[in-house]
BAGUNU-655673 format. One line per 4 residues: number of its first residue (from 1); their letters; for each residue x, y, z of N, C-alpha, C. Coordinates in nm, 3 decimals, padded with zeros to 5 digits, always signed. Example, Ala and Ser with C-alpha at 12.3 -4.5 7.8 and 13.67 -1.06 7.14 Angstrom:
2
1	as	+01.319/-00.569/+00.780/+01.230/-00.450/+00.780/+01.320/-00.330/+00.780 | +01.285/-00.225/+00.708/+01.367/-00.106/+00.714/+01.290/+00.003/+00.787
//
This chain:
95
1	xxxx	+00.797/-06.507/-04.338/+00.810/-06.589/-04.221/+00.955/-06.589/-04.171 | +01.068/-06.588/-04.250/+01.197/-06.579/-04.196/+01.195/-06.451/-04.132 | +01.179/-06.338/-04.193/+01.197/-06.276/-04.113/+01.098/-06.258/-03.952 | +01.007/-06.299/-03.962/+00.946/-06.272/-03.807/+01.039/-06.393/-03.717
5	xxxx	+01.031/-06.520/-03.780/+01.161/-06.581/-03.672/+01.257/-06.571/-03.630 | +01.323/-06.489/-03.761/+01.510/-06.414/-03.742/+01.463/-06.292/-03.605 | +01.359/-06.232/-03.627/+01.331/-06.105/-03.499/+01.278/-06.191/-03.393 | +01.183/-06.243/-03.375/+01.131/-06.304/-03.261/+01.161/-06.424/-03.224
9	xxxx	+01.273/-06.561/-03.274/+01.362/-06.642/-03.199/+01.413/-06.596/-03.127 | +01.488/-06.517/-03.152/+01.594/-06.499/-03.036/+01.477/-06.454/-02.903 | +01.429/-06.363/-02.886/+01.362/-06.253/-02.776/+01.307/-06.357/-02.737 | +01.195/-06.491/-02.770/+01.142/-06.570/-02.694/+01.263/-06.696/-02.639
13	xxxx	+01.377/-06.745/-02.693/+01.463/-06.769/-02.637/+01.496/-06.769/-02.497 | +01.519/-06.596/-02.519/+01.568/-06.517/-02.397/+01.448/-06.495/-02.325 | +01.377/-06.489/-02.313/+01.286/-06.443/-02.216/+01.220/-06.560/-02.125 | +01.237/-06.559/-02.012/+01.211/-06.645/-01.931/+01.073/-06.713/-01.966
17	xxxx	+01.037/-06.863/-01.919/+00.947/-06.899/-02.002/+00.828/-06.902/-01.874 | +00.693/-06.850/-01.962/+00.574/-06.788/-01.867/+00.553/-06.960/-01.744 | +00.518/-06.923/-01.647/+00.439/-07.055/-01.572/+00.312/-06.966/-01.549 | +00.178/-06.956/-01.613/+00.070/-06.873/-01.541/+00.028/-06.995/-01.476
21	xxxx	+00.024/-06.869/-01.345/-00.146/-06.946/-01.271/-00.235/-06.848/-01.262 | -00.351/-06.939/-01.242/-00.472/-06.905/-01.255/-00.541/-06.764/-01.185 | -00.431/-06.757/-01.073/-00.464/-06.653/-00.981/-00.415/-06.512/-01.029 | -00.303/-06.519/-01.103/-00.177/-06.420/-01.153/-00.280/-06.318/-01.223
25	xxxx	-00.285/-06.217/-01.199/-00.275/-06.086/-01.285/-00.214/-06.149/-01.467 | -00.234/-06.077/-01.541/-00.205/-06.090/-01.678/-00.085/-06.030/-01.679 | -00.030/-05.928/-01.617/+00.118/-05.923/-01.635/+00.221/-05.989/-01.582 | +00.159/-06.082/-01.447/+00.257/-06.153/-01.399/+00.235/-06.323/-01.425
29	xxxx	+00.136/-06.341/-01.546/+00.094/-06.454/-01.576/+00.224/-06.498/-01.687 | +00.170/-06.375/-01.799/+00.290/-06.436/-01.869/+00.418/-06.333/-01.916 | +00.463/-06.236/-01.853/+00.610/-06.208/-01.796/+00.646/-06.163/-01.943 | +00.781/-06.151/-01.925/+00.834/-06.107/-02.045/+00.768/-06.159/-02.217
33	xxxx	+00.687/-06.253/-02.197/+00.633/-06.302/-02.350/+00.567/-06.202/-02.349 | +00.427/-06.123/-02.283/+00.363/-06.056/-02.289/+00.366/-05.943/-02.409 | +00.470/-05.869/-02.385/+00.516/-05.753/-02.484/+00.546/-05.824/-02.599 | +00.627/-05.928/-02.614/+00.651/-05.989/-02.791/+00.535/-06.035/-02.812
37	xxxx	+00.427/-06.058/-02.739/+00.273/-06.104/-02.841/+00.243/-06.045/-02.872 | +00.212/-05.905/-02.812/+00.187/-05.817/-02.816/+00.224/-05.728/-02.963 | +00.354/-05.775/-03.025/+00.463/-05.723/-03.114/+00.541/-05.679/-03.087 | +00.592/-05.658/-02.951/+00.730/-05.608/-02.973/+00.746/-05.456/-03.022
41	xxxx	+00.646/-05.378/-03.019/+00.676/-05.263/-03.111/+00.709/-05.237/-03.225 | +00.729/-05.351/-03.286/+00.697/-05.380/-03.447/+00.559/-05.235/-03.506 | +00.604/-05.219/-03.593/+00.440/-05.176/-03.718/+00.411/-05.288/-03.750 | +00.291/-05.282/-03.762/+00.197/-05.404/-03.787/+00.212/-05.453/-03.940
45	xxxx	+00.282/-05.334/-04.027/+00.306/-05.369/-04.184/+00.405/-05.390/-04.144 | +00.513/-05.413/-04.070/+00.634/-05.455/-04.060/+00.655/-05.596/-04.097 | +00.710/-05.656/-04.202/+00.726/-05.793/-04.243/+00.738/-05.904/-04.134 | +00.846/-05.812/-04.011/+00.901/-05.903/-03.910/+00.763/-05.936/-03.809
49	xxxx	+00.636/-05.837/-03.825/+00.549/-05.836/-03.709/+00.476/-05.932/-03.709 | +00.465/-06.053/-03.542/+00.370/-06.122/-03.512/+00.247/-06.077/-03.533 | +00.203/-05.948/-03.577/+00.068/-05.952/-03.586/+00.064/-05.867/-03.717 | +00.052/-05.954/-03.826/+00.053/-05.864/-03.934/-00.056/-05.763/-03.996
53	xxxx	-00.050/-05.674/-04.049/-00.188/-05.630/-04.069/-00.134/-05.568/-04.262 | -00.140/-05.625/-04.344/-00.072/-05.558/-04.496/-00.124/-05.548/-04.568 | -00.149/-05.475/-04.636/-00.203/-05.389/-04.708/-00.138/-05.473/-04.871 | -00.234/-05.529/-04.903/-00.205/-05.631/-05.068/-00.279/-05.578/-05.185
57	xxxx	-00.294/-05.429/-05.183/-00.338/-05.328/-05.276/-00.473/-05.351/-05.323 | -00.528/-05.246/-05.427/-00.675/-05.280/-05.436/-00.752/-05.284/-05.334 | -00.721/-05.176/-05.211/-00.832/-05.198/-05.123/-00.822/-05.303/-05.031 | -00.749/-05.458/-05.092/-00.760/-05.580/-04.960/-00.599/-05.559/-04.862
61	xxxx	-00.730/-05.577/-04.744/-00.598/-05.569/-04.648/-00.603/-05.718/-04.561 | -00.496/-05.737/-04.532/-00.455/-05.861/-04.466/-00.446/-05.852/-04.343 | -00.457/-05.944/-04.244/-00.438/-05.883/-04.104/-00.485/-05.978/-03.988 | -00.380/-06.030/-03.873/-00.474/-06.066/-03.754/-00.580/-06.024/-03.695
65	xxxx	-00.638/-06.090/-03.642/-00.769/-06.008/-03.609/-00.787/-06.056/-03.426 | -00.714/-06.133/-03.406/-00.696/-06.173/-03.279/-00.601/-06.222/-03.211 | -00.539/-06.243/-03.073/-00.458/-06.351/-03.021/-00.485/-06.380/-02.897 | -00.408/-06.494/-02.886/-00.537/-06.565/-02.779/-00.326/-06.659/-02.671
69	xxxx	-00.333/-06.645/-02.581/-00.261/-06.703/-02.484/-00.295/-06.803/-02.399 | -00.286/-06.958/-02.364/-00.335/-07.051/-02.356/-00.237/-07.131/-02.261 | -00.275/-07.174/-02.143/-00.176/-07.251/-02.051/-00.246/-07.396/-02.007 | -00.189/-07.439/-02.035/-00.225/-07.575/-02.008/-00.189/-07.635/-01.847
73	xxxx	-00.236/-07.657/-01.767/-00.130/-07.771/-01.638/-00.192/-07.850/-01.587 | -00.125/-07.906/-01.452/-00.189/-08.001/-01.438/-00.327/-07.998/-01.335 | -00.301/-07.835/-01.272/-00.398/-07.820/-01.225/-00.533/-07.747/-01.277 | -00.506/-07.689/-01.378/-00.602/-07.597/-01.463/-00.553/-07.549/-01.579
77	xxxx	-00.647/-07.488/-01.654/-00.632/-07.426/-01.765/-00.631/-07.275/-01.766 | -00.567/-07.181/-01.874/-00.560/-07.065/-01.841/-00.599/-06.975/-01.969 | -00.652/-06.923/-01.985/-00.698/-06.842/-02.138/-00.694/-06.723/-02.126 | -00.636/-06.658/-02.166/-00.669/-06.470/-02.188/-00.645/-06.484/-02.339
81	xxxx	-00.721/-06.335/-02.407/-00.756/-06.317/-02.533/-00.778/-06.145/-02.549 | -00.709/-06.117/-02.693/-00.740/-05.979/-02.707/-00.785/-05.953/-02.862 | -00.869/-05.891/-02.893/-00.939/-05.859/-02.999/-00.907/-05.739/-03.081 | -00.788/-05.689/-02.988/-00.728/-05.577/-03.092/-00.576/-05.623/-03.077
85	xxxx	-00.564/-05.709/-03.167/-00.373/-05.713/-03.170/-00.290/-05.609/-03.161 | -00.239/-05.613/-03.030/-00.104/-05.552/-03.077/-00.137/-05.406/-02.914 | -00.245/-05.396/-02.897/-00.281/-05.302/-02.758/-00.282/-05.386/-02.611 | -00.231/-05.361/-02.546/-00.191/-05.396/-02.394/-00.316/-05.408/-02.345
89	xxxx	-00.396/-05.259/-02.334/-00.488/-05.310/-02.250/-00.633/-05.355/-02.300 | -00.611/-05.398/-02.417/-00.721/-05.505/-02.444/-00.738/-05.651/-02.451 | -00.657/-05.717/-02.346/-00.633/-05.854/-02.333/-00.759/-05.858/-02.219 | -00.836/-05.968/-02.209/-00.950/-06.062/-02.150/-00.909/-06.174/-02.039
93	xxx	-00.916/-06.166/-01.951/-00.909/-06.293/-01.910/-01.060/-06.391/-01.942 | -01.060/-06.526/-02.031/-01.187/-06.610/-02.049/-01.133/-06.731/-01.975 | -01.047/-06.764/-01.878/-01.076/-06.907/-01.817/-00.962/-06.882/-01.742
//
């Protein structure tokens, strides 16, 4: 866990913070976060990676299996979801 915060504090820091609306395209919903949910280009066995996937020998492997982006306001709610961590163009819009 230190290390995915030591890599990904700072970058969400810096990166302007998403406002989606409801109308927005998924790339202009949530903006520069997009790519660090995504990972960042991390390997997925990479210790630092938001989306881990590791290999704990004997066959068991560890691993996200989803991520899901969620906006709350005051006028609506906003949901997109992707079922393969870590690929661009498998994000959903569900609300």
């Amino acid at each position: 866990m230190a290390a995915r915060l030591a890599h990904f504090r700072p970058l969400l820091a810096a990166a302007p913070r998403p406002e989606p609306r409801l109308e927005d395209p998924l790339e202009r919903a949530w903006g520069a976060w997009l790519p660090l949910v995504d990972g960042d280009g991390l390997p997925r066995a990479d210790h630092r990676a938001l989306l881990p996937l590791l290999d704990l020998g004997d066959g068991r492997v560890w691993g996200t299996t989803s991520v899901s982006l969620v906006a709350l306001g005051r006028t609506g709610l906003r949901y997109d979801f992707s079922a393969v961590p870590g690929d661009p163009r498998a994000w959903t819009r569900v609300r």
